[in-house]
C-alpha positions as CSV (number, residue, x, y, z in Angstrom):
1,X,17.3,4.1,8.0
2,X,14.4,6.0,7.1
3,X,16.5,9.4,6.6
4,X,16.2,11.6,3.8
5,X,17.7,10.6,0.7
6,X,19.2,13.3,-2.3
7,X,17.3,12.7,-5.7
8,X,15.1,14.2,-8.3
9,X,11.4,14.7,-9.0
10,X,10.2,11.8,-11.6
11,X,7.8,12.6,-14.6
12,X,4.6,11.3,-13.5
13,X,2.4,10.0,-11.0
14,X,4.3,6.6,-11.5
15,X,6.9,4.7,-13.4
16,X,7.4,2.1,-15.3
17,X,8.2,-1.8,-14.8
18,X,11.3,-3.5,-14.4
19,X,13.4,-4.1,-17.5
20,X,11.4,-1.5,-19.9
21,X,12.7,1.7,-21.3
22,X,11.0,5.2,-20.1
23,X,8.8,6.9,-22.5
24,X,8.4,10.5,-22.6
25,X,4.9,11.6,-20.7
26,X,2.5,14.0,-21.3
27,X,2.9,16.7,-18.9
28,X,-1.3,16.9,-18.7
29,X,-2.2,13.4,-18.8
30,X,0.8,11.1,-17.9
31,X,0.3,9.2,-20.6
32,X,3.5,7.7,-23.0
33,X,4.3,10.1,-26.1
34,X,5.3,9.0,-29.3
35,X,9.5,10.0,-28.9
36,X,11.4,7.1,-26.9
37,X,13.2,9.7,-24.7
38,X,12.6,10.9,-21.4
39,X,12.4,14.7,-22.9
40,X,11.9,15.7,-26.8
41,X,14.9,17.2,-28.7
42,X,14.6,20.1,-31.3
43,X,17.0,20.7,-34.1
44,X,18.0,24.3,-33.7
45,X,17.1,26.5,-36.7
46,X,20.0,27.5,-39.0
47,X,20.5,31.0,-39.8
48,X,18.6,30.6,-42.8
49,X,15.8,29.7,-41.4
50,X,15.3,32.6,-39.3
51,X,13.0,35.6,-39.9
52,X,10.6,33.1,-41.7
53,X,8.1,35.7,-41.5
54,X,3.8,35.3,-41.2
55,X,3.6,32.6,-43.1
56,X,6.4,30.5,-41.7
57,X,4.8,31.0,-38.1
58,X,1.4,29.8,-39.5
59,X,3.3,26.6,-40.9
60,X,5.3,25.9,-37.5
61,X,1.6,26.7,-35.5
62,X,0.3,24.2,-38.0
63,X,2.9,21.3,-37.1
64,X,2.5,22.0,-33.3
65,X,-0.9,21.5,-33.6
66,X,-0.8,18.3,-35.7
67,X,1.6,17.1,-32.8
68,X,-0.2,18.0,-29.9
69,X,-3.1,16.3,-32.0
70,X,-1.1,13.2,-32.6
71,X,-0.1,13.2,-28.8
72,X,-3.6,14.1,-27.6
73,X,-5.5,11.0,-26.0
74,X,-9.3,9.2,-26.1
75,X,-10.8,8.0,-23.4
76,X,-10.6,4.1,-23.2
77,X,-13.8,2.0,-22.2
78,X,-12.8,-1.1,-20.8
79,X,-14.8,-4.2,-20.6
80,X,-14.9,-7.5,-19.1
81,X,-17.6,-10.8,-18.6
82,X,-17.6,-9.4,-14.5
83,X,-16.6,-6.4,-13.0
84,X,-16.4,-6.6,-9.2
85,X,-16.7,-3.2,-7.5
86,X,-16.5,-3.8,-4.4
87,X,-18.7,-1.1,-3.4
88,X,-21.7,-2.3,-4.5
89,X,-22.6,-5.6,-6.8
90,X,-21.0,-7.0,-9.3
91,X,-21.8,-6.0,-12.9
92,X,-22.2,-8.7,-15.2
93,X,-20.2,-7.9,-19.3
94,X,-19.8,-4.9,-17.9
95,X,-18.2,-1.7,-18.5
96,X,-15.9,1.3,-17.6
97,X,-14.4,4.3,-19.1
98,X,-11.5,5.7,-17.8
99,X,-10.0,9.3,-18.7
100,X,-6.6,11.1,-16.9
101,X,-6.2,8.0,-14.9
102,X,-9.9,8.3,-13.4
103,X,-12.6,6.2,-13.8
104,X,-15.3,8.1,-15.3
105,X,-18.3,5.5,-15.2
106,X,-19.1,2.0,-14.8
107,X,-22.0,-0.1,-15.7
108,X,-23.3,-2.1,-18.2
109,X,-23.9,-0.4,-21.1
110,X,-22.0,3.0,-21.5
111,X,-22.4,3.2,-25.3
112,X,-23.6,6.7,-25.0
113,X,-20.9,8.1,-23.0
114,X,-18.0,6.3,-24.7
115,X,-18.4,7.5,-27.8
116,X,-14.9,8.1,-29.4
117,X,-13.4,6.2,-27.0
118,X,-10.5,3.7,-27.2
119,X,-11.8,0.2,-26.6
120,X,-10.1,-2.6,-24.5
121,X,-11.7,-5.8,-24.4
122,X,-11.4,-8.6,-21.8
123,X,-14.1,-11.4,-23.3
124,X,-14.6,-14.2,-20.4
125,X,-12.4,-12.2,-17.6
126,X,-13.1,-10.5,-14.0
127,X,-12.2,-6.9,-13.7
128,X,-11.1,-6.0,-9.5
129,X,-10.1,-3.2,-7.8
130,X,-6.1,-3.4,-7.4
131,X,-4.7,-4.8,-4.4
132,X,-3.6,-3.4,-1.2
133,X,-1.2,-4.6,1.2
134,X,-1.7,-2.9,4.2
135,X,1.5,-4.0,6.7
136,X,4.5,-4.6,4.6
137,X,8.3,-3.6,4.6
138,X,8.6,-4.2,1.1
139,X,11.2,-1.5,-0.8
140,X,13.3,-1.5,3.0
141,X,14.2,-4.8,2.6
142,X,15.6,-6.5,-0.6
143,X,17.6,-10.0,1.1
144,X,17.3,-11.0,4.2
145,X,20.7,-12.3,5.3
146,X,22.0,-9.4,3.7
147,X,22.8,-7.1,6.1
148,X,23.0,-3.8,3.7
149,X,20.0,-4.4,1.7
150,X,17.6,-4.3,5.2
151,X,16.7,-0.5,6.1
152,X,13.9,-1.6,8.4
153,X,14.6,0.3,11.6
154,X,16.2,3.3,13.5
155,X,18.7,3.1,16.1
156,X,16.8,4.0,19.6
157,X,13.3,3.7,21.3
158,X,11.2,6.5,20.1
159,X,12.0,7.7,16.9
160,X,8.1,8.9,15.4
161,X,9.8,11.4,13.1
162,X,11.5,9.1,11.3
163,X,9.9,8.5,7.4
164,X,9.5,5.1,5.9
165,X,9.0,6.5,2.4
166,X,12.3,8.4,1.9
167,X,14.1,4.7,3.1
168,X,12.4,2.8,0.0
169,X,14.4,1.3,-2.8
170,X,12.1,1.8,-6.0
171,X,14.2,-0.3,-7.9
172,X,13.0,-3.6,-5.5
173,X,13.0,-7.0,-7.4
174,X,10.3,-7.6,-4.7
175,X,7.9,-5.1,-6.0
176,X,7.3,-6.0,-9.5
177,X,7.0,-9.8,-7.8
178,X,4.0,-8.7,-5.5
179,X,2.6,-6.5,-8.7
180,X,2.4,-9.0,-10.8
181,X,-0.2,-11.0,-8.3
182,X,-2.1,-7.8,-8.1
183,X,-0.9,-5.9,-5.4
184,X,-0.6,-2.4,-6.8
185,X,-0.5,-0.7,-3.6
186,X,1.7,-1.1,-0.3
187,X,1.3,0.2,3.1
188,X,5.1,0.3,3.7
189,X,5.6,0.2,7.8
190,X,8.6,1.4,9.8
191,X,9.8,-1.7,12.3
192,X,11.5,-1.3,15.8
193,X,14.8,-1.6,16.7
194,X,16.6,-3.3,19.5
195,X,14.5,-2.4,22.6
196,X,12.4,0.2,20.6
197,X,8.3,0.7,20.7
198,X,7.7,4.1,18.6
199,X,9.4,2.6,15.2
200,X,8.0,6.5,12.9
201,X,5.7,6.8,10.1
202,X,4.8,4.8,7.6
203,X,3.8,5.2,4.0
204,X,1.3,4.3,1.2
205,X,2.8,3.5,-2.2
206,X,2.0,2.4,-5.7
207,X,4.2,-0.1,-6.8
208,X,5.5,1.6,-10.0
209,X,7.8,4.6,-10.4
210,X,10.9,5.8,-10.6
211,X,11.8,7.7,-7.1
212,X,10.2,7.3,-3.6
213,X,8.5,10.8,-4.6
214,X,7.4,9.0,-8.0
215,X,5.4,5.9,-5.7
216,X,4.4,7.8,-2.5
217,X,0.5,8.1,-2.7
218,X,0.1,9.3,1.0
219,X,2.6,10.1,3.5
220,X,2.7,9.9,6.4
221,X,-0.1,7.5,7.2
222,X,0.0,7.3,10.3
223,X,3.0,6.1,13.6
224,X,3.5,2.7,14.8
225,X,3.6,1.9,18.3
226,X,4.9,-1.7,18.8
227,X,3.0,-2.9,21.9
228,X,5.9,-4.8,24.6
229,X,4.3,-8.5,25.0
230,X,4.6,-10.3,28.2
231,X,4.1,-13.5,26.7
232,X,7.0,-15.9,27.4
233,X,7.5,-19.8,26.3
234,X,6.9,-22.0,29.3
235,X,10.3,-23.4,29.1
236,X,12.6,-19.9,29.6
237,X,14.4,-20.0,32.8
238,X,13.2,-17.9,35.6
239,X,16.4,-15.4,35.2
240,X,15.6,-14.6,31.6
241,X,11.7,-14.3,32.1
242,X,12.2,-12.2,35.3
243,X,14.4,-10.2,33.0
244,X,12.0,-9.8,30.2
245,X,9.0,-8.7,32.1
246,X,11.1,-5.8,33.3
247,X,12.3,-5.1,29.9
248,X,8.6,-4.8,29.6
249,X,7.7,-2.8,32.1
250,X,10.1,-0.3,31.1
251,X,9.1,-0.3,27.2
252,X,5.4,0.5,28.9
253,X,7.1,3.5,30.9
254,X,8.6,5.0,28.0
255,X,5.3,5.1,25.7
256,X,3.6,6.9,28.7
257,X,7.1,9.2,29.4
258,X,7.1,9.9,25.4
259,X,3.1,10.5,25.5
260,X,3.6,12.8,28.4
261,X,6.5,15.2,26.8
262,X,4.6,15.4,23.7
263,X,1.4,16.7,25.7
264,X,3.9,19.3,27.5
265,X,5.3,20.2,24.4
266,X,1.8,20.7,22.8
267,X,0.8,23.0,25.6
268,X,4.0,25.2,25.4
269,X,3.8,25.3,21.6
270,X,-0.4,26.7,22.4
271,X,1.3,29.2,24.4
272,X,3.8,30.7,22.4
273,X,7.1,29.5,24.8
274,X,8.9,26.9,22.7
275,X,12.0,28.1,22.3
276,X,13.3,25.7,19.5
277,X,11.9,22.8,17.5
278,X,12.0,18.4,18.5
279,X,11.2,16.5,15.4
280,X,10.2,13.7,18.0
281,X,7.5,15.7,20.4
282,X,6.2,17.6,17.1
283,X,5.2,13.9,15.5
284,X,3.6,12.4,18.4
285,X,1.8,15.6,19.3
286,X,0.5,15.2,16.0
287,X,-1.1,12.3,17.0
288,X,-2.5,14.2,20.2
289,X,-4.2,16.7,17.9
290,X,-6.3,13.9,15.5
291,X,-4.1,15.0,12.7
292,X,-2.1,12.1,12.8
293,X,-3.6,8.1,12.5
294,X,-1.9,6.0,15.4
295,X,-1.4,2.3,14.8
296,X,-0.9,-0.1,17.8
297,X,1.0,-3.6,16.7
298,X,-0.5,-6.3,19.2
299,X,-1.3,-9.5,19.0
300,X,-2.2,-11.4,21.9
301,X,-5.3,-10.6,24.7
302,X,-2.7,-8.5,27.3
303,X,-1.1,-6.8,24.8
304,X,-4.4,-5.5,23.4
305,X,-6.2,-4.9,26.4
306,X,-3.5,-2.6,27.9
307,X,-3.8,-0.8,24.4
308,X,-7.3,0.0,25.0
309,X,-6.6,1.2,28.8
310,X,-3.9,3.2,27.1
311,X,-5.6,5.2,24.4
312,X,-9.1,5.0,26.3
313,X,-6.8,7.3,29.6
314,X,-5.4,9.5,26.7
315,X,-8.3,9.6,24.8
316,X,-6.6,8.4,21.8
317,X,-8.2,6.7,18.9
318,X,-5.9,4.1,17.0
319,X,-5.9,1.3,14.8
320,X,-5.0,-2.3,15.8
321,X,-2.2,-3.9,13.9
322,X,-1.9,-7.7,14.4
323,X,-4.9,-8.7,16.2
324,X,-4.6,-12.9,16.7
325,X,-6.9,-12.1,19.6
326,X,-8.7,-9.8,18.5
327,X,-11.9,-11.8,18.4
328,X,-11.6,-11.9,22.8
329,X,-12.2,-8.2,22.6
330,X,-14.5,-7.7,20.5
331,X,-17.5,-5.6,22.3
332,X,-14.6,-3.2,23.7
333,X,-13.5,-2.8,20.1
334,X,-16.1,-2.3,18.5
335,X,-17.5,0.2,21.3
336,X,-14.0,2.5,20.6
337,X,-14.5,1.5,16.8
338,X,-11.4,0.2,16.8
339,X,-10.2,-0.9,12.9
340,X,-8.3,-4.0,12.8
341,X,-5.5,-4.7,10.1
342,X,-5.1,-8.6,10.6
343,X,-1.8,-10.6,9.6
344,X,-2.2,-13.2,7.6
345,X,-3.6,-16.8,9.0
346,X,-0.3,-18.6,8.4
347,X,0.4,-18.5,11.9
348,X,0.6,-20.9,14.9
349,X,-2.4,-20.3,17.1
350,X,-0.9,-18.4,20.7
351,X,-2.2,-21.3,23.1
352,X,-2.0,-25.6,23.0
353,X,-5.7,-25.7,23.7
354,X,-6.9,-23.5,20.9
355,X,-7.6,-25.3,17.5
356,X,-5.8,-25.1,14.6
357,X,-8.3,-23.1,12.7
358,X,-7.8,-20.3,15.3
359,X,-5.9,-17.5,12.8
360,X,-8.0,-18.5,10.0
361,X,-11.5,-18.3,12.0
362,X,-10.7,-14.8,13.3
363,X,-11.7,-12.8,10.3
364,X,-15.3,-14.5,10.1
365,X,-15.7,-13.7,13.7
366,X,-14.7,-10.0,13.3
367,X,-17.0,-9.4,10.0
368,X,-19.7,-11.4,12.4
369,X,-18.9,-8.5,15.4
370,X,-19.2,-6.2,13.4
371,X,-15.2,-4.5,13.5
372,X,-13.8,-3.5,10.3
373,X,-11.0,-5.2,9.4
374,X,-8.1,-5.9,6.4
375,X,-6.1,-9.4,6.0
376,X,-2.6,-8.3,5.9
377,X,0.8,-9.6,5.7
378,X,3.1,-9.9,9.7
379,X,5.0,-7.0,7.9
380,X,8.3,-9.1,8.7
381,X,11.4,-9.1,6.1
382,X,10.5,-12.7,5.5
383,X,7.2,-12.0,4.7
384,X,8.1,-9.3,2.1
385,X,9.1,-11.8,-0.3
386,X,5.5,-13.6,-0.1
387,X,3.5,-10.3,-0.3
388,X,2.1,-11.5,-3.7
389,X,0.2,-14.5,-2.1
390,X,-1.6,-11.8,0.0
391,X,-5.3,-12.9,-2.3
392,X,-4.8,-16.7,-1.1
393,X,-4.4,-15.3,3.1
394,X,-8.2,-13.4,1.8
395,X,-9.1,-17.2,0.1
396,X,-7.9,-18.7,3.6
397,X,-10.4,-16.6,5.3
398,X,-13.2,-17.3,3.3
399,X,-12.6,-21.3,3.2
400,X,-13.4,-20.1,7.1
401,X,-16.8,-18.4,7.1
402,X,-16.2,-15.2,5.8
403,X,-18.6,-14.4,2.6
404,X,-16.6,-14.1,0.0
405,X,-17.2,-10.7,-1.1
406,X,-16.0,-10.0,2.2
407,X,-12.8,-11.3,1.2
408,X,-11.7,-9.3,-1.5
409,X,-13.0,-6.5,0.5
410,X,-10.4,-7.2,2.9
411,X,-7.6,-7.0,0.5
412,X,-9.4,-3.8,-1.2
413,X,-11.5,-1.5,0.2
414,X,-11.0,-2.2,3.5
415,X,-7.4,-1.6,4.0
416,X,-8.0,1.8,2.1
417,X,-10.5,2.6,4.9
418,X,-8.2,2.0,7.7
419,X,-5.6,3.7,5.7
420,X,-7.6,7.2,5.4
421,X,-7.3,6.7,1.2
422,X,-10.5,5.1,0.4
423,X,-12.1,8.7,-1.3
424,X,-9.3,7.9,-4.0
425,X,-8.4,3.8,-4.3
426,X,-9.8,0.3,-2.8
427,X,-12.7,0.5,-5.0
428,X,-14.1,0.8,-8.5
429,X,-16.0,4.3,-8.7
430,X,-16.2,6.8,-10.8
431,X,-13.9,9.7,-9.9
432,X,-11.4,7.2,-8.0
433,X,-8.3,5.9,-9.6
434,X,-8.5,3.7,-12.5
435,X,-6.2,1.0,-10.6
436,X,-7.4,-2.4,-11.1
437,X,-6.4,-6.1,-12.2
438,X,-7.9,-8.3,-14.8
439,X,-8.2,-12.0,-14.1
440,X,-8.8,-15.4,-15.7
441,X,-11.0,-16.1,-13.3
442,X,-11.7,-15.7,-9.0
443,X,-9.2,-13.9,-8.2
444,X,-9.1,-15.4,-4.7
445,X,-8.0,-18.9,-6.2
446,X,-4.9,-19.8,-6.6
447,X,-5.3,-21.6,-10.0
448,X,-6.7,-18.1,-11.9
449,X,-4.2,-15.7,-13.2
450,X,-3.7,-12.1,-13.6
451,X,-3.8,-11.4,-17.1
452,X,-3.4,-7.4,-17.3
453,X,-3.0,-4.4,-14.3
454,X,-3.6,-1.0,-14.8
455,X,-2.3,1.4,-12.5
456,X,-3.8,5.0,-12.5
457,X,-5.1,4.3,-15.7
458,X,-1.8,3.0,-17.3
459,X,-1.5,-0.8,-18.2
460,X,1.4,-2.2,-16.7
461,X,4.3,-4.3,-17.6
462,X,3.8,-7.6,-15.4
463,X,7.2,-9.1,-16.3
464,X,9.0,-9.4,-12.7
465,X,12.9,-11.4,-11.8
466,X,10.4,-15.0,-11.9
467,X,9.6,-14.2,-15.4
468,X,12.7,-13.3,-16.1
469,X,14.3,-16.7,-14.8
470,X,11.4,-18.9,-16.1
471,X,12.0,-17.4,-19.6
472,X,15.9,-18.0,-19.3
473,X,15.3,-21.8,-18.2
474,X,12.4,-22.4,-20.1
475,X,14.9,-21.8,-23.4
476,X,17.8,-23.1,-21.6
477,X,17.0,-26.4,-21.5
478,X,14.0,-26.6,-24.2
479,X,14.8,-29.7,-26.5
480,X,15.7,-28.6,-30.5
């Protein structure tokens, strides 16, 4: 997995959907040109034609300026009954202009500054800020249960140089799946192999384009450490559990061993006596400097605390990934200001005696403490094919205590927070990226529908392999 891969620069910030045919960009603004083609092809002048002298030049200066003209683009003021910010309130028929794939200005009545403009109307709709799944494998897994479409994982224990972006498979049937729901965005995270805890560095991506260049927004995000858990069913024989807490043990003495050599490594780099380079030490001491996020996978209370003795003896900061207890540690937490990047509720609660509302609660009692956090997906190869109900996991959460504006926050803003991205997406502001979906109605309910997505200012095509099949079936077996 995750090695690099051979393949050329595409032509924009992103792509385009599944099943339609590339259009030639504009190299300034990324936006589609009139010629079908991926480049635009010139006649060559016959001999005749040559030596056309001043006045031919002012003719062909004349037609490249009517086609730059042609090609040249207005602004486009979008509008919509509600337009949900995130970052402050919501703005009833309101309005936003958008140039370069940037969002200008947003309010209610931007007459003045959107003169000229192209106008896109969405009478009776909500406008939101696109959504962002922050723990997903999506584009290094395509089928489960097939072994050569699942790039999750490198072979050994501690592998942080290793790059989830240059393992992702643009061409995904999964992507345009999730997009389609809204989620323009994907934290894409490296998993652990057999026996392994540092699993590399994971990636942001839009979920459009042609090559993992074309999609990365931000790499690399951060590295994963995949806390070893201690908790065992009741019913394992003593052999195996006796077994398993020393595979733990030992997965704990590596971190600190890895930890340790990257410190060494640091100090004889400061010094001027390395004499060569290790792709391994250089990563993690990258994460000793502050340069580089750290994200800890944990879910349960032991797991967790021995996190916080971890980092707080290093004097690391990270990021919790997981988090079903989260909620027991709260005060420590929030005294670190520790970010939490939750996995969905969908999950058995850890203990007998807990209720069954235990997963879904947790978000309410974070927002209550005080602890950022984003709803997320358990970034599993299962869970990749589900990544577009990540709104109903925010719904879930709300139906639980947690305001609801809180909620989409979770699936927005937040995650772009804890991400280190949230000066350019999560949110609708002007000089932030004009990424947002356009639904029928809340889109935290699982009866609206997204009706349109743009993606730095581009509207996207929303036809994804479902479509596809419902459209085959639908005429299949439609009565004459």
């Amino acid at each position: 997995m995750l090695r690099a891969k051979a393949g050329k620069a595409g032509l924009g910030a992103g792509g385009w959907g599944a099943g339609t045919r590339p259009l030639a960009l504009s190299r300034k603004t990324g936006r589609k040109a009139d010629t079908p083609h991926a480049k635009a092809h010139t006649k060559p002048l016959s001999p005749r034609g040559r030596g056309v002298g001043e006045r031919g030049q002012a003719l062909l200066a004349l037609a490249v300026g009517l086609l730059l003209a042609a090609q040249a683009h207005a602004a486009t003021l979008v509008t919509a009954a509600q337009i949900h910010p995130v970052s402050g309130p919501a703005i009833e028929n309101g309005q936003m202009l958008i140039d370069e794939g940037r969002i200008v200005a947003i309010g209610a009545d931007l007459s003045a500054q959107a003169a000229g403009a192209e106008r896109v109307d969405y009478p009776g709709h909500w406008i939101v800020p696109a959504f962002v799944t922050a723990n997903t494998v999506m584009g290094l897994v395509e089928i489960e249960t097939v072994r050569g479409s699942v790039d999750l994982a490198e072979t050994g224990a501690i592998n942080p140089n290793a790059r989830a972006e240059v393992a992702i498979n643009p061409d995904s049937e999964l992507l345009p799946v999730a997009r389609a729901n809204g989620v323009l965005y994907a934290h894409v995270v490296p998993q652990a192999g057999q026996g392994g805890v540092i699993a590399g560095s994971s990636a942001l991506i839009r979920m459009d384009g042609w090559t993992f260049e074309d999609m990365t927004v931000e790499a690399p995000v951060g590295i994963h450490l995949m806390w070893p858990g201690t908790r065992l069913p009741p019913w394992l024989p003593a052999a195996m559990r006796e077994e398993a807490l020393k595979g733990a043990e030992r997965s704990r003495e590596a971190i600190a061993k890895a930890f340790d050599d990257a410190a060494a490594w640091r100090t004889a780099r400061d010094a001027g006596t390395l004499s060569g380079r290790d792709g391994r030490l250089e990563a993690l001491a990258g994460v000793l400097d502050g340069k580089t996020r750290l994200y800890i996978h944990a879910l349960e209370a032991r797991q967790i605390r021995e996190a916080l003795d971890f980092t707080a003896a290093r004097g690391l900061d990270f990021t919790l990934v997981g988090g079903q207890d989260a909620w027991r540690y709260a005060e420590p937490l929030k005294a670190r200001g520790v970010g939490v990047i939750l996995h969905s509720p969908y999950e058995l609660p850890l203990r007998r005696h807990e209720g069954h509302d235990a997963n879904y609660a947790n978000p309410a009692k974070l927002h209550a403490a005080g602890i950022p956090f984003a709803i997320a997906s358990d970034g599993t190869s299962f869970a990749a094919t589900l990544e577009r109900n990540l709104p109903y996991s925010a719904s879930q959460a709300v139906a639980h205590g947690l305001p609801w504006d809180e909620g989409l926050k979770a699936i927005t803003l937040a995650p772009a927070q804890l991400l280190g991205v949230a000066d350019r997406i999560g949110s609708l502001e002007p000089g932030k990226a004009a990424s947002f979906i356009v639904t029928n109605g809340d889109p935290l309910e699982v009866r609206s529908r997204v009706v349109a997505a743009w993606l730095d200012g581009r509207s996207l095509d929303l036809s994804s392999r479902h479509t596809r099949l419902r459209d085959k079936y639908e005429g299949k077996y439609q009565e004459p």
